[in-house]
N, C-alpha and C positions, 0 to 999 in steps of 0.2 A: 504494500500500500504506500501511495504519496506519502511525505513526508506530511509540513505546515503549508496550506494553502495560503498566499496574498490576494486573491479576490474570488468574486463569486464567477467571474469568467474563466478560471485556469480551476475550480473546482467543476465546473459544465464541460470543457474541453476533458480533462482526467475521467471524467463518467462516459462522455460520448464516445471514448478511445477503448473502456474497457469493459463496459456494462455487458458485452453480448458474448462475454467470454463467458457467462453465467447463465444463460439462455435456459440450458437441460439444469439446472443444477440450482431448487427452489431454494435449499439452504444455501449455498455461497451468495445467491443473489440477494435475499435479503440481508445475510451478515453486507454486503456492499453495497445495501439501501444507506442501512444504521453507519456506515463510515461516511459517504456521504452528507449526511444530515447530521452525522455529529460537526464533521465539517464544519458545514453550513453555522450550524449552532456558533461554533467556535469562534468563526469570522463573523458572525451577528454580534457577540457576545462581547469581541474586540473594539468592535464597530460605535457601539453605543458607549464604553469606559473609556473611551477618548474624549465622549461631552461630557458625560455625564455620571462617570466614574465607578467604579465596581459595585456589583448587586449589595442592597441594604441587609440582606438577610439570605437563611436557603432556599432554595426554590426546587423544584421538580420541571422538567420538558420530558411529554411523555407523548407516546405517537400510541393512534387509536386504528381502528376500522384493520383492512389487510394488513399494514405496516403492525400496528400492534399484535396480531394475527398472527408475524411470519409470513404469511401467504400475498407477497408482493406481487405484481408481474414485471416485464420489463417497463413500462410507463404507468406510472403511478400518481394517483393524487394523493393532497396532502390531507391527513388529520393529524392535528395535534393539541396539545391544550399545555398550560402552566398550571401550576402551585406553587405560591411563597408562601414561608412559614411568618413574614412578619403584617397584621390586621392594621395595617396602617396607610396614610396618603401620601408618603412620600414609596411604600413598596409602591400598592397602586400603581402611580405616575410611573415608575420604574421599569415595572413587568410591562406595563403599557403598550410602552416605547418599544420593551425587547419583543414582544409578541406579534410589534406589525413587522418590526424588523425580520423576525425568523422567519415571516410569511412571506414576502418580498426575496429573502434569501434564495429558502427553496424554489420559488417559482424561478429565480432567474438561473437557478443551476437544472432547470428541468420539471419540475412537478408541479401542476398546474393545479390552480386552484380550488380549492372542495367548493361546489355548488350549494352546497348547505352549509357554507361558512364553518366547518367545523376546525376552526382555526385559531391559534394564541392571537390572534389579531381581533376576533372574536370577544368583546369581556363575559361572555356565558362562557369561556374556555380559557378565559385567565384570572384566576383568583388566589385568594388566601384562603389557608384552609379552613380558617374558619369559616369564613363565604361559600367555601366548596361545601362543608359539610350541613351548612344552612342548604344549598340549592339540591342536595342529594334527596333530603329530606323532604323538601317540596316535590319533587321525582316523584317519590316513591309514596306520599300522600295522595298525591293527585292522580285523578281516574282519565285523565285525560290518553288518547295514545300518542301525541310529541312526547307527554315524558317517559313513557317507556321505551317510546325507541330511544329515548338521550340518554338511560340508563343503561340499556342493552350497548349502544356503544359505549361510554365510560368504560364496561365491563369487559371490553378488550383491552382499555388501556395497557402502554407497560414503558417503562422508563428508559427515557434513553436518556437522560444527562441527569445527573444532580441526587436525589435524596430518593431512593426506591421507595424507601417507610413511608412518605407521604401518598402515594397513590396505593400501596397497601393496606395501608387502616384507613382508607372510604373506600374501597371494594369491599373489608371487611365487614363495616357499619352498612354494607346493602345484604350479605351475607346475615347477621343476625334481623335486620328489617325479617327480614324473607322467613326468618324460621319464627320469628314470634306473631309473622301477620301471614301467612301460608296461600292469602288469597293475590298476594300480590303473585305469585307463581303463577296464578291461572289468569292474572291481565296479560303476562308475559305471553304467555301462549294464545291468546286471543290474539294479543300484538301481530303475529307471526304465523298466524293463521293462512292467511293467503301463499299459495303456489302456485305460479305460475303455469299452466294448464298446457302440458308438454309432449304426452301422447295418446294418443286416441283408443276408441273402445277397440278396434279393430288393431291397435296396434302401429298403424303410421305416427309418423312422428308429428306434430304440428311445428314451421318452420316459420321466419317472418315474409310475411305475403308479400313485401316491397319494399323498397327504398335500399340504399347500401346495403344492407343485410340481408338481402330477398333472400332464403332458399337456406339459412343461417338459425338454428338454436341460440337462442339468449343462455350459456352457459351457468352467467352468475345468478339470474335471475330463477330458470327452472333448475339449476342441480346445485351449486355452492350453498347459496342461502338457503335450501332446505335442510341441507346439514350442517353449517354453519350454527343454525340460529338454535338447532332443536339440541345441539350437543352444548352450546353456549347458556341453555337455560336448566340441561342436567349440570354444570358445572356452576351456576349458581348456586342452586340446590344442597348442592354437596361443599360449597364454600372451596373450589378448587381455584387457586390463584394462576395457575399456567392460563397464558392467553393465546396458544398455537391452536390451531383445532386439532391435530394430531396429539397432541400431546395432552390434550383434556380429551381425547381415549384414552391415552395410556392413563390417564387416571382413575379413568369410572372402569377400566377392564382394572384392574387389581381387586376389584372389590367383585364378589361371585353373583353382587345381585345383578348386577349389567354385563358381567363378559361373554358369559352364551350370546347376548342380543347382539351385544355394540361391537364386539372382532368384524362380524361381517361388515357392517358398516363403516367400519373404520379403512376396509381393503377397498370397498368404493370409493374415498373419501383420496385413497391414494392412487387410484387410477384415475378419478376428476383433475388433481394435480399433475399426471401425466400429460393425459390430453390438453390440459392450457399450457403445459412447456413447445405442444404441435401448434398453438397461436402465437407463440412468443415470435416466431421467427420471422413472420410476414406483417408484423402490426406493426399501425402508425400512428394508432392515436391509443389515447387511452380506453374507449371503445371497443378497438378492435379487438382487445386482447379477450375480449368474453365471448366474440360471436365463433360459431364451431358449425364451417358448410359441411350439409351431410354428404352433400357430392364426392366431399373429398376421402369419405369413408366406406371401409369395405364391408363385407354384408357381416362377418364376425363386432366391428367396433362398432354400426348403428344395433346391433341387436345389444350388445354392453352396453352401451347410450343409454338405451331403452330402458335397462336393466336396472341402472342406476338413479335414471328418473324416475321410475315406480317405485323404487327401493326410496325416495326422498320421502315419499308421503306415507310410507309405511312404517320409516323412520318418527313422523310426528305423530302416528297417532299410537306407536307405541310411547313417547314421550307425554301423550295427552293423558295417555290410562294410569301413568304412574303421577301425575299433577293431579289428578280428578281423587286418586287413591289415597293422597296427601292432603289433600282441597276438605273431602266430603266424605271418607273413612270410607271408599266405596272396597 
């Protein structure tokens, strides 16, 4: 890896030269997200203690959504959010500053901006923790479903610079919410309810009828997120801190009530991963990397396809049966 970067243009040139050496290889590529965007961090971090001098207190930069995941592609947008430990106007003003800074960073080394602002530039995604753990708590009161999807991501978070402990003890504080109030598990699952409706009663596949993607599977949309979300709210559940989705299987398979179920789905979960390393290579935008043409597939990988899109929803509503068994002593 580069040494010290001097700007965010010789950090973008160093990415553009070596990101595709990582294409097959989901763990090198994300370990070369996190280098990246520490980077980035570094030279935000430099940037601002030139006016305005070193942070007032600790803080936390923790990256959310794939990036928190592991499960990068090769273009990637940004989520990420702050925590400083100090409740005051001079942090505030401080994180502020550094929050749009980091946002401005990464996008000009490459990663384009989250659509839903999920961004330290954001002040719903830069706070102090005691702010933080006031807004988690409104979360997880309110019946609304924006706050359950802001919880559900939070709950990928994971730290890439500064104090881990702080985004650990408010995962934790959603972690006992959950087990003293049991119905917030079945908002979750309401949340998460919808899937994208991917093959037919006869078995064809449904594809996008037009536009760039004619003839194209929504990847993320009908196979990731069905597994994605139903293994993210058994890991709530169970108060499991890993935020890879492979690795929140290997936590619910140690345990004998889930491993009969979830092995299987954990070997789809790693052949979905395969097949987006077969998008890496032709994609241009951050888009692209989810659409999967069937054309391009032989009659063995649309019948897997298939296999693993059924297997998503059979995945949730075994998740549903063990929330409803939790819920309502069924």
């Amino acid at each position: 890896m580069h040494g010290e970067f001097e700007s965010y243009d010789s950090i973008k040139k160093w990415k553009d030269e070596h990101i595709l050496k990582f294409a097959l290889d989901t763990k090198g590529l994300n370990d070369f997200h996190d280098e990246m965007m520490r980077s980035a961090s570094k030279l935000a971090l430099f940037q601002l203690e030139q006016e305005f001098g070193k942070p007032p207190c600790k803080y936390t930069w923790f990256v959310m959504g794939s990036g928190g995941r592991i499960e990068q592609g090769i273009i990637s947008d940004q989520d990420h959010g702050l925590i400083y430990e100090d409740h005051t106007e001079e942090a505030s003003n401080y994180f502020k500053k550094l929050g749009e800074e980091l946002s401005r960073g990464l996008y000009h080394i490459g990663y384009p901006y989250c659509e839903g602002k999920i961004m330290s530039s954001n002040s719903m995604w830069c706070k102090s923790i005691v702010d933080w753990k006031n807004q988690l708590l409104k979360w997880m009161e309110d019946m609304s479903w924006e706050s359950i999807r802001y919880l559900q991501i939070f709950y990928d978070s994971r730290t890439l610079v500064g104090e881990k402990d702080f985004v650990d003890e408010l995962k934790y504080r959603i972690f006992q919410y959950q087990k003293q109030h049991p119905m917030l598990l079945q908002r979750f699952m309401d949340n998460i309810q919808h899937i994208k409706h991917s093959v037919g009663p006869l078995g064809q596949l449904y594809v996008e009828p037009s536009g760039k993607y004619e003839g194209c599977i929504d990847l993320k949309k009908a196979a990731f997120l069905p597994y994605v979300n139903a293994i993210r709210l058994l890991a709530i559940k169970e108060g499991i801190e890993e935020t890879s989705t492979l690795e929140r299987f290997d936590c619910l398979c140690e345990g004998e009530a889930y491993r009969e179920e979830l092995l299987y789905y954990k070997q789809n979960f790693e052949k979905l991963l395969e097949y987006r390393c077969i998008l890496f290579k032709n994609a241009d935008s951050y888009d692209d990397v989810h659409y999967l043409n069937i054309k391009n597939l032989s009659k063995f990988e649309k019948r897997e396809i298939k296999n693993i899109l059924r297997d998503g929803k059979k995945l949730h509503q075994y998740v549903q049966g063990i929330i409803d068994k939790g819920c309502y002593n069924k």
